[in-house]
BAGUGU-954425 format. One record per residue: y, z, x of N, C-alpha, C in turn. Coordinates in steps of 0.02 Angstrom, whole numbers, plus 50000, padded with zeros to 5 digits. Layout:
% BAGUGU-954425
YZXYZXYZX;...
END
This chain:
% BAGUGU-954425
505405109049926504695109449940504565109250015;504115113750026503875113150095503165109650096;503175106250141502715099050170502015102150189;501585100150180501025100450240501135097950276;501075092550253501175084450292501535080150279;502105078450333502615075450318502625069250364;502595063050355502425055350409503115051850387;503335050550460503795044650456503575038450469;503725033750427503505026350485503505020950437;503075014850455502875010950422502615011850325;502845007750297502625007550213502614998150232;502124997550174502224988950167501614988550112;501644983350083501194980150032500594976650051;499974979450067499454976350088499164972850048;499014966350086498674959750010498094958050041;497564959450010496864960950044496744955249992;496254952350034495674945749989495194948949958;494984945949884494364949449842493874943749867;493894938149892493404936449936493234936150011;492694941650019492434943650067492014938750121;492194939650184491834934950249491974927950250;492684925950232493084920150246493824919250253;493944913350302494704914850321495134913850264;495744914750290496314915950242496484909650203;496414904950234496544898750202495824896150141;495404899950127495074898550103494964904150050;495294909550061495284913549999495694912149945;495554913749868495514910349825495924917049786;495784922649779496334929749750496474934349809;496954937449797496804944249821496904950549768;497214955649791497274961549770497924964849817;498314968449777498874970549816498844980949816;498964982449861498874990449875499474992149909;499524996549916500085002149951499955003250038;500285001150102499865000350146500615004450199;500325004050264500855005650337500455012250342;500335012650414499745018350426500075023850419;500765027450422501035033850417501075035250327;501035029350271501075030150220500445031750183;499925026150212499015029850224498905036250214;499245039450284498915047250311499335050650268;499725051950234500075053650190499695053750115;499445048650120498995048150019498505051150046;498145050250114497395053050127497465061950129;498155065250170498235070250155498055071650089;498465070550032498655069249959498055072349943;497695068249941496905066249932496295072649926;496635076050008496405081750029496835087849979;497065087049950497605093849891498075095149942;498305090550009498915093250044499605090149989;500045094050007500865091949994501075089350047;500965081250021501375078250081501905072450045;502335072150077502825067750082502835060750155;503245056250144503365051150185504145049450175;504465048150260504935044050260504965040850286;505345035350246505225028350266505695024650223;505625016650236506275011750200505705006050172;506205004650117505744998150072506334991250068;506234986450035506724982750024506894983449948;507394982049939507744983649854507574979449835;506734978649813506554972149749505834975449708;505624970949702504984973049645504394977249688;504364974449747503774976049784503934984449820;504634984949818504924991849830504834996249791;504764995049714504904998249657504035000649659;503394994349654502764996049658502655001849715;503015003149772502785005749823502895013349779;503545013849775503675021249756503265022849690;503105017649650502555019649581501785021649616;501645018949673500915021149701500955026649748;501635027049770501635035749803501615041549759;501755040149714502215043849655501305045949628;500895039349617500165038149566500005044249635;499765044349693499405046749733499805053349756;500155055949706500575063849741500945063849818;501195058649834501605058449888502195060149862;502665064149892503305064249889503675057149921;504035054549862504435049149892505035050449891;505325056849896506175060049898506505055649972;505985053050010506325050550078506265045050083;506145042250036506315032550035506395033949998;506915029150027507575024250003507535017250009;507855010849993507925002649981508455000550063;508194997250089508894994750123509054988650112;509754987250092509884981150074509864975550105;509874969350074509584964250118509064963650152;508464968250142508034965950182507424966650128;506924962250137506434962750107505724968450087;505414972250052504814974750086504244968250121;503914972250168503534967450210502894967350164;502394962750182502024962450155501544962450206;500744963250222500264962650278499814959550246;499474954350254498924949650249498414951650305;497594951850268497124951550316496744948750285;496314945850330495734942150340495054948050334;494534946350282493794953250273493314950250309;493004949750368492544948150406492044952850425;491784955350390491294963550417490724958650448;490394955650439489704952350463489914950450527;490444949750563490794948950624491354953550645;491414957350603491784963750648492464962250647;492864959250606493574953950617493984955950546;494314959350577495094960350509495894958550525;495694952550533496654951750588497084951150508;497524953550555498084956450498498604952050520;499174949950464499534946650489500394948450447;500594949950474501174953450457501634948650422;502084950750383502524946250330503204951650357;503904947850355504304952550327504284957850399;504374958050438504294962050492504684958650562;504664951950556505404951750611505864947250569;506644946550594506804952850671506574959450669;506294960750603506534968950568506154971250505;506074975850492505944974850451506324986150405;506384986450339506554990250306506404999850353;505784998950357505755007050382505975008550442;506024999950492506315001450575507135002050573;507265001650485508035006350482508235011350481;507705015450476507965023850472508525024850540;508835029050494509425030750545509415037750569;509555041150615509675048250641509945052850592;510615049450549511025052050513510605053450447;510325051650428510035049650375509485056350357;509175059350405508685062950408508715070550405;508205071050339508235080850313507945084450383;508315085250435508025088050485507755096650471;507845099150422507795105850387507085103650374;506915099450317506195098350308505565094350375;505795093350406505775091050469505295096650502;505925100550521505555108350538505165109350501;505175109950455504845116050429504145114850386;504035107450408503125103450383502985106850417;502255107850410501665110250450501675105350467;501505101050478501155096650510501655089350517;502155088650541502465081250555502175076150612;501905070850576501775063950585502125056650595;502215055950654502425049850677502015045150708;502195036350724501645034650759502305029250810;501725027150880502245024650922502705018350902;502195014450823502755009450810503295010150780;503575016550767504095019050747504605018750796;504585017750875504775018450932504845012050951;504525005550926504705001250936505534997450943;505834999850894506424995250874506995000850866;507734999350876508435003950843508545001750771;508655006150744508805011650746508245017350724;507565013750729507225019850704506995020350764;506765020550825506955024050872507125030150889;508055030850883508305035250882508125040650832;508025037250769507725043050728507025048250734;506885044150771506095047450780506285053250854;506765050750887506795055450933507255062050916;507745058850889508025065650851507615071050804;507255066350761506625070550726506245077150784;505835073650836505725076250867505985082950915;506685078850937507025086250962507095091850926;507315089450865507445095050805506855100050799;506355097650812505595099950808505415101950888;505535108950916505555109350973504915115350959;504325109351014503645112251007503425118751023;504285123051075503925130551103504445133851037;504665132650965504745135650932504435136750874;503745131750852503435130650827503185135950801;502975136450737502705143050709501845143750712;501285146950737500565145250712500385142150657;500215138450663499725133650609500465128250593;500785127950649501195120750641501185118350672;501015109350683500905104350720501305098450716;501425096050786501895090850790501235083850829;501025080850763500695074050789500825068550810;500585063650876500935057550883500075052750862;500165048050830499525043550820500035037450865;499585036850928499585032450970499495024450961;499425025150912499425017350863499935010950875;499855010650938500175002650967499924996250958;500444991950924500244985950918500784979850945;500384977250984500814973151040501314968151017;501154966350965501584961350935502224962550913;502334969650925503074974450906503324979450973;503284973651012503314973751079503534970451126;503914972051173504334968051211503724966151292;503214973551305502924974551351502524981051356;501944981351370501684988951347502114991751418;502284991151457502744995651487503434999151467;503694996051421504114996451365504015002551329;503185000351297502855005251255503035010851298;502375012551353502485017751382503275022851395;503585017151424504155023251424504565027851363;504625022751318504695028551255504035033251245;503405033251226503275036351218503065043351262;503335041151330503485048251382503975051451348;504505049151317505275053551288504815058651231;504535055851206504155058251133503665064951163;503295063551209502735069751210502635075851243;503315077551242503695083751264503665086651204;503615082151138503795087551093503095088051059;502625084451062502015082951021501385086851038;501385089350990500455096051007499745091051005;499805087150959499205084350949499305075450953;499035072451011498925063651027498355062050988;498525057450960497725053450939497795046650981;497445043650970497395037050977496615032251004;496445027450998495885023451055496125021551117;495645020551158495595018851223496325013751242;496125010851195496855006951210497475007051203;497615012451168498135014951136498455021751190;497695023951206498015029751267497875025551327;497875020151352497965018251417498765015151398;498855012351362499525011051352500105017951359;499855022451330500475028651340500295031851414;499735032851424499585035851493499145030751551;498965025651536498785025851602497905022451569;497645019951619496965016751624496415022751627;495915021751629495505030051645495065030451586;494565035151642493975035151575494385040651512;494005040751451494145045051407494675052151438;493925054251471494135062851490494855061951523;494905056751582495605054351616496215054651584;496135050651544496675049751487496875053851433;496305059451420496375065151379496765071251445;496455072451496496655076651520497485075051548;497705066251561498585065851561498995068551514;498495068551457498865070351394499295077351381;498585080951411498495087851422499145091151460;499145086151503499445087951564500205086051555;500475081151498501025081851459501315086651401;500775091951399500915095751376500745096451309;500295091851309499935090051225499395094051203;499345098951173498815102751139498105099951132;498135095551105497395092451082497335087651083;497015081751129496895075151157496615072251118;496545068951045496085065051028495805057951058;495495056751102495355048751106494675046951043;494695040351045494275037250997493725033551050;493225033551039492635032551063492355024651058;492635022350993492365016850969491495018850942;490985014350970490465016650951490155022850967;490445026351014490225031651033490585039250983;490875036550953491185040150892491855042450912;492025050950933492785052450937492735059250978;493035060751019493125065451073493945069151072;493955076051070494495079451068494365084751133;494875086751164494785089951216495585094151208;495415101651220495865106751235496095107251307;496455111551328496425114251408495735120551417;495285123351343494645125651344494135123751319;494305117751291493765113451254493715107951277;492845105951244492765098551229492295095551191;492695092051127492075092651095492105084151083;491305080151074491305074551038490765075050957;491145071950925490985069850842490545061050851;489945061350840489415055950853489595053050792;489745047950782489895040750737489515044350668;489775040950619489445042450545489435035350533;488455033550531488495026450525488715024750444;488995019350429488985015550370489145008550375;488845005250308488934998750315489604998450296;489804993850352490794993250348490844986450324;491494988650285491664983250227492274980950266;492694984650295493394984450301493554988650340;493754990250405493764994050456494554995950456;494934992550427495634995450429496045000350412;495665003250367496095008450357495555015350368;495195015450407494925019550431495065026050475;495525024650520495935027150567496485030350517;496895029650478497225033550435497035037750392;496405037450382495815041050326495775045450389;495475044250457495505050350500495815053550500;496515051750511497065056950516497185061650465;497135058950400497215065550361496865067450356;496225066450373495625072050343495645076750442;495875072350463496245079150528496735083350511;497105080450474497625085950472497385090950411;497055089850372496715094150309496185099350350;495875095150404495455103950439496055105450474;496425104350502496985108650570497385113750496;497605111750467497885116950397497045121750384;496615119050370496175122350352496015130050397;496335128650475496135132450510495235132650536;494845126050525494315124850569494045127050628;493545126150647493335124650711493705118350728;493765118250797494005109850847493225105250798;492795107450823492185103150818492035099950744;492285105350689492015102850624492885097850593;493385100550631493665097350596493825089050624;493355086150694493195081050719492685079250670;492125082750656491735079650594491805076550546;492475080550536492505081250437492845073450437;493285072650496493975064050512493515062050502;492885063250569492585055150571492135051950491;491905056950471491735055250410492085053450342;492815056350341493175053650305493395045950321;493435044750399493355039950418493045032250396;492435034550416491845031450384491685028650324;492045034050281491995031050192492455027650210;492955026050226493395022450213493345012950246;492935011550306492575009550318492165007050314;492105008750228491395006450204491745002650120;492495003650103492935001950053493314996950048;493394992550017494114987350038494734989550051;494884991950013495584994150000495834999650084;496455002050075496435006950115496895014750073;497485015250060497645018850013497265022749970;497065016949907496505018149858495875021149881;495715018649948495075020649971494815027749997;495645031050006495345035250046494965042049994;494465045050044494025051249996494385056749987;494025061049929494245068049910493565071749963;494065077549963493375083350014492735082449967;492665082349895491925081849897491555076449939;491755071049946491675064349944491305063650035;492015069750058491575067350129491285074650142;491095080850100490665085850122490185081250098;489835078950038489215076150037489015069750070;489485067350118489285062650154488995067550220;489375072250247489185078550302488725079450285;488515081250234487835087250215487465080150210;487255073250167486965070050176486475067850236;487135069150292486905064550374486695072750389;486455077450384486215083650408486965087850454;487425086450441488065087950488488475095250459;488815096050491489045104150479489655103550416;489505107950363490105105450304490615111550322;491245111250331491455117450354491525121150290;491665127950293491495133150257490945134850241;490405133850292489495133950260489275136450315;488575138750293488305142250370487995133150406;487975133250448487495127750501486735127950461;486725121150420485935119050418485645117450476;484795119550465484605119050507484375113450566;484245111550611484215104850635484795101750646;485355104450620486075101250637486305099050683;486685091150699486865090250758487445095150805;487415097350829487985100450850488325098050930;
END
């Protein structure tokens, strides 16, 4: 099978509280889901009718076995996980605070190590590699050996001036310090990486860490200037900004009442990578994320949560916004 979308990285068992706007020590159930943001953008592809797959590592026990039954429930290809022995799957705990803006997550099962930062070089269908439309990595894959090396070999294998039209090599800039020696650290791997990468995402903080301090445009145009196709920075409240070497476009926030802000950012990404396959406009297929976004945002869960295209065209057409494949209603923000 050939991929739309194919993500290496993180898998883990997210254990979300069913009671909402209190700390952890005081929640009373939770609920367990399918979680790690490259395994996310993968079901959210799914979601979208892409063929996507994920590789990645679990631990050889029960919580390994659930992972591959909910890739399997959500049309992910799980042909690329595999168990590594002796080590556990991780688990992620968060805290639901929406009335204060607060989802700290707290990682289980993740040092020294944890199952997917084993992928090995050797290990990898570099044939299917090539030949996704669309391959997905993120910089905490770069954190640790031996997946590291794998991600860079991935990459070379995937050499961006052989690339075919309508194939994309994504990096989601998605740094988290705690899997970190030093964001200078960060930075220098991810200079090795974006020689090969068409499309950066990331927030403000995430691209001052790979490039540098600087307003938006600053930090989009280093990007540029590494040779990166399409700059996504994230705006925060100001919504989400993509910039070409002939474009520039920003996508204005899709308000909703947010339940759970976490898995939001992975709901973007595939409903990015579902317009870039779609062959979009730059502008509508910044729409279509941020609003897939948004629902998700507004859900507990993250996996489970994410929308089908009806879900976020009638959220588009709702807020008066452009649904792609439609002419421009009138009054539309553009």
């Amino acid at each position: 099978m050939t991929h739309e979308l194919l993500t290496i990285g993180r898998i883990s068992v997210d254990i979300y509280p069913n009671d909402i706007g209190v700390g952890l020590e005081d929640v009373s159930s939770f609920g367990k889901y399918l979680g790690g943001s490259p395994s996310n953008v993968a079901v959210a592809g799914a979601r979208h009718g892409r063929r996507t797959g994920v590789i990645t590592r679990t631990g050889d026990d029960p919580f390994g076995t659930y992972l591959h039954r909910e890739l399997r429930k959500f049309n992910v290809d799980d042909s690329f996980v595999a168990p590594v022995v002796g080590l556990q799957t991780p688990a992620t705990f968060c805290a639901i605070k929406p009335e204060t803006d607060e989802f700290p997550l707290y990682f289980y099962g993740r040092f020294p190590t944890a199952p997917d930062l084993q992928i090995k070089a050797e290990e990898l269908d570099l044939d299917a590699i090539r030949e996704a439309r669309i391959f997905w990595s993120t910089v905490t894959g770069l954190s640790q050996e031996p997946s590291r090396s794998a991600h860079i070999a991935a990459h070379e294998a995937r050499d961006r001036d052989r690339l075919r039209i309508g194939q994309f090599t994504i990096l989601d800039l998605d740094y988290r310090p705690m899997f970190w020696a030093s964001e200078e650290e960060a930075r220098a791997e991810v200079a090795k990486i974006l020689p090969h990468v068409t499309v950066a995402i990331g927030n403000d903080k995430e691209c001052a860490v790979a490039v540098g301090e600087g307003t938006p445009d600053e930090q989009a145009d280093r990007l540029l200037a590494a040779g990166v196709e399409i700059a996504v920075v994230k705006l925060g409240p100001e919504g989400v900004m993509a910039k070409t070497r002939t474009e520039r476009v920003v996508s204005a926030p899709v308000p909703v009442e947010t339940l759970n802000g976490l898995g939001a950012g992975d709901s973007f990404g595939g409903a990015f990578c579902h317009g870039l396959l779609s062959g979009w406009p730059l502008a509508q297929v910044l729409d279509y994320a941020n609003a897939a976004g948004a629902i998700v945002a507004s859900r507990l869960s993250c996996a489970d949560a994410m929308p089908t295209p009806d879900e976020v065209t009638s959220l588009l057409a709702e807020r008066g916004r452009i649904v792609p494949g439609t002419s421009i209603p009138e009054g539309a923000a553009l």
